[in-house]
N, C-alpha and C positions, 0 to 999 in steps of 0.2 A: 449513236449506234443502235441500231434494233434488236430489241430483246430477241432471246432464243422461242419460239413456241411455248414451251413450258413454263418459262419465269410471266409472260405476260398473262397468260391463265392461272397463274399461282396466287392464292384470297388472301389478303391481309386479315384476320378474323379480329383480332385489338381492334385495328381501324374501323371493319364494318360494325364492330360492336356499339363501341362509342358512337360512330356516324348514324348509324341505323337508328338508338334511342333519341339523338336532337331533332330526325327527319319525322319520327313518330308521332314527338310530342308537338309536330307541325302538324303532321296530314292524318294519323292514324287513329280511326274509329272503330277499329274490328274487336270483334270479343275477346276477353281477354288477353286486352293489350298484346294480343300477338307479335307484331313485329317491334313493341317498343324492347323486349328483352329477346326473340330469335337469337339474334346478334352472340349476346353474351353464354346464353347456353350453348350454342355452338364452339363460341372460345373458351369454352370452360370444359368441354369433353360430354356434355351430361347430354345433346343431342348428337346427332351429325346430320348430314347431306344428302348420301344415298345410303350409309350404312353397310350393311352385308351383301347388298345388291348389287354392286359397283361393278364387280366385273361380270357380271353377265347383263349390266346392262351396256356396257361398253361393248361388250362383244353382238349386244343385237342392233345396237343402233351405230356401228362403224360400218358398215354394209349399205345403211341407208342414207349414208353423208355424201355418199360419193357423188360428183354431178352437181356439187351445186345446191341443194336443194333448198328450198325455202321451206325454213325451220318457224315454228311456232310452241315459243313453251307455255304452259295454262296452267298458272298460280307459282309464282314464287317469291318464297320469305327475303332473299337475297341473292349475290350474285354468286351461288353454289351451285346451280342447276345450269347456269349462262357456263359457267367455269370448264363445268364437265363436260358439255357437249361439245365445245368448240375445243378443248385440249381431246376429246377423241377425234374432232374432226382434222387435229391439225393444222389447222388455216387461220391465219389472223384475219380474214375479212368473211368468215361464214357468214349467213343471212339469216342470221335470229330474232325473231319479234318475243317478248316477253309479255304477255297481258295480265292482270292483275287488277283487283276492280278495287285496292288501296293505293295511294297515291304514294306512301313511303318507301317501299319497295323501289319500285321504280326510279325514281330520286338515287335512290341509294346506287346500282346496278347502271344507271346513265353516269354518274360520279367517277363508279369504280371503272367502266369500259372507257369513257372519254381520254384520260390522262396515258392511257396504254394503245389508243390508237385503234380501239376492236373497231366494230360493224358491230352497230347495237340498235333497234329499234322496241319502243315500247310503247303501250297502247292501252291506256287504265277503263276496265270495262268487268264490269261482271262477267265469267263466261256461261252464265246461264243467259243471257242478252244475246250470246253473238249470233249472227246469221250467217248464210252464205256469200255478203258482200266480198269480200276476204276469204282466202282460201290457201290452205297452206300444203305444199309436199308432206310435211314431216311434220304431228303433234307430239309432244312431247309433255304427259303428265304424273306425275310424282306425285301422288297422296294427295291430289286435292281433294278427289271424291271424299278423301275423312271428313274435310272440312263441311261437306254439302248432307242438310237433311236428307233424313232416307225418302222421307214423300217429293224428294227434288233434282234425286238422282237418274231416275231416266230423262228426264228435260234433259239434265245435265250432259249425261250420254251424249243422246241424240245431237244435242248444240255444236258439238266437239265433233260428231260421225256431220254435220254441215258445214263446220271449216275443212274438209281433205277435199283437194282438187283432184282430179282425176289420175287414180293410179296413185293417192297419197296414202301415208300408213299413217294410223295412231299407237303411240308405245306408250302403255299405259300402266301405272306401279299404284296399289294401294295397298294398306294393309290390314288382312284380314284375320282374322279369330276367334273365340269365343269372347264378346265382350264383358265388361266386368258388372258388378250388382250396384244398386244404391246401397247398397249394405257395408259395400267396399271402399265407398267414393271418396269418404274424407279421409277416412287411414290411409288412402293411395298418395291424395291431393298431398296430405302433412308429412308424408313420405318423402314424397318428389321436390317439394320444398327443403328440406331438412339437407335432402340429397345435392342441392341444387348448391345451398350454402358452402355447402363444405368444399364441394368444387371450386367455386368462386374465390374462397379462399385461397387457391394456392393458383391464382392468375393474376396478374395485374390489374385485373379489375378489381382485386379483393375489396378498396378502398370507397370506391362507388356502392360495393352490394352492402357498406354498413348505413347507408344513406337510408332516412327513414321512407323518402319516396320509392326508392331502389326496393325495401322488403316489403311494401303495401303491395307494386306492380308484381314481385315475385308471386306473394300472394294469392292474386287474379290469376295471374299466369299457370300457376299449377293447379290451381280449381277447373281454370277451360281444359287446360291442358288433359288432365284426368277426366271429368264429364265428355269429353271429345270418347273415350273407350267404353263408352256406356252404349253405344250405336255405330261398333263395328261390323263393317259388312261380314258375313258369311263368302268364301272364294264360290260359290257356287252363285251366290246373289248376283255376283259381278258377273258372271258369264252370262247369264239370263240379261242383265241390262246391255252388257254388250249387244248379243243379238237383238234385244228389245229396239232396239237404237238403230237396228240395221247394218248390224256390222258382221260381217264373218271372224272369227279367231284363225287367226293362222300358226301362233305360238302360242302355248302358255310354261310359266314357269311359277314354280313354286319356293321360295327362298327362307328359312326359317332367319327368324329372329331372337333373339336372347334377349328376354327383356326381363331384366332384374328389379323385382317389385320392392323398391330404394326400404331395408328395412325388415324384409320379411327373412324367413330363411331359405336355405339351400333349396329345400324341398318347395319351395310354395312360388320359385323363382317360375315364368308364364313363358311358352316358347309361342310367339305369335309368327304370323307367317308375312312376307310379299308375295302377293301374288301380280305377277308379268305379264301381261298381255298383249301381243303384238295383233294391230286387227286393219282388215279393210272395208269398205264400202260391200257390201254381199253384192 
C-alpha cells in the first residue's frame, strides 16, 4: 500500500545518524568532519533543518512548486532539505536534484529516497564549478554561503544566478550577524561540545558518543563548527552580492534566531538572524 505524502517525507534521524557516520567514514573529506556527526546532532536536538525559518519558508516556496518545476537544491548535510521541499510540495514524484561537492551526503539521501519510491536525483560537484550546462526552475539554498569563504562568495553567487533557466527563482537562507572574536573561539568551541554531550546523552546514541573516536570527531566538529561564526556575513553583505551576481531581490525576510551560547548566561545568550532572499535573473 502507498504511504500517505506525509509518512514518506517523514526522516528517520537514529537511521540517518548511524547511516550518515559509516557513509562518511567512506567518502567524507570536508572540514571538520561535517557530515560524519550532522546526523547525530540533529538526532540529538543540538542542530535542526530549517530551525525558526520553516514556515515562512514554506510559505515562499509553496507558490513556486506548482507546475512542476525543476528543483535544484545547493549543499545538503542530509535528507532534511530533500524532506521539506517535497512535503511542501505535496508530490511523491517532484523533480529534485540535490548537488553537493561531498560524496556522503548524497549516498545517504539516494538510500533514504530509493526504498520510499521518491524522484531523487543527485549530482556531486562543487557549486562554485557549476555553469550554465544545467539549469534549474527552482534553487533552493539553506546556509551554504556560511560554508563558502568570504573572498569566494560572489563566484558563488554568480555560479547559482547561472543555473536559473529562464523565469527561474533562487530562494536563498543564510545566516547573518555580528560574528564572534578569536577571543571567544575556544570558550564557544568547549561550550558547544560540553552541550553537545549532554544531549547525546539522553538519545540512543548516548552509547556511540562514549566511543573514543565518537569524542575526538566531536571535538573537530565543534572547533569548525564555531570557527564557521568567525566570518559571518553581515544581512547587508548578502544583498550587495546578490545584485553583484546579477540578480534582482524580490523578497527579503528577516527571521531572528536564539542561539544560546551553550554555557554562558541569560544575558550574554546572541540573537543572530536568517536572512530570506527570494531573487531573479535582473
Amino acid at each position: 500500500m502507498e504511504l500517505p505524502i506525509d509518512d514518506v517525507w517523514s526522516e528517520d534521524l537514529l537511521w540517518q545518524a548511524r547511516r550518515g557516520m559509516e557513509l562518511a567514514a567512506v567518502h567524507c573529506l570536508c572540514p571538520g568532519r561535517y557530515h560524519w556527526l550532522y546526523g547525530a546532532m540533529r538526532a540529538s536536538g543540538v542542530v535542526a533543518s530549517l530551525k525558526s525559518e520553516r514556515t515562512r519558508l514554506a510559505s515562499l516556496l509553496q507558490p513556486l512548486l506548482n507546475g512542476r518545476p525543476r528543483i535544484m537544491i545547493g549543499g545538503s548535510a542530509d535528507p532534511g532539505l530533500f524532506c521539506a521541499v517535497g512535503r511542501i510540495s505535496g508530490s511523491h514524484d517532484t523533480d529534485i536534484t540535490i548537488v553537493d561537492r561531498c560524496a556522503a551526503p548524497l549516498e545517504l539521501i539516494r538510500e533514504f529516497a530509493q526504498p520510499r519510491g521518491l524522484r531523487c536525483q543527485t549530482l556531486q560537484s562543487d557549486l562554485l564549478a557549476l555553469d550554465a550546462h544545467e539549469q534549474w526552475d527552482l534553487v533552493f539554498v539553506h546556509y551554504t554561503l556560511n560554508f563558502v569563504e568570504p573572498r569566494l562568495r560572489g563566484r558563488f553567487l554568480e555560479r547559482l544566478a547561472s543555473t536559473l533557466a529562464p523565469g527561474g527563482v533562487l530562494v536563498f537562507a543564510a545566516i547573518t550577524g555580528e560574528p564572534i572574536t578569536h577571543h571567544q573561539q575556544s570558550g564557544l568551541a568547549a561550550a558547544f561540545a560540553a552541550r553537545a554531550r549532554q544531549a547525546l546523552a539522553r538519545t540512543a546514541l548516548a552509547d556511540d558518543a562514549q566511543t573514543i573516536e565518537f569524542r575526538q570527531l566531536l571535538q573537530i566538529y565543534s572547533a569548525d563548527t564555531t570557527a564557521m561564526r568567525l566570518i559571518w556575513p553581515a544581512a547587508e553583505d548578502v544583498r550587495v552580492l546578490i545584485g553583484d551576481a546579477g540578480l534582482r531581490v524580490l523578497t527579503e525576510d528577516t527571521i531572528n534566531r536564539d542561539w544560546s551560547l551553550f554555557g554562558q548566561t541569560e544575558s550574554s545568550r546572541r540573537i543572530d538572524t536568517s536572512t530570506i532572499i527570494v531573487a531573479a535573473r535582473a
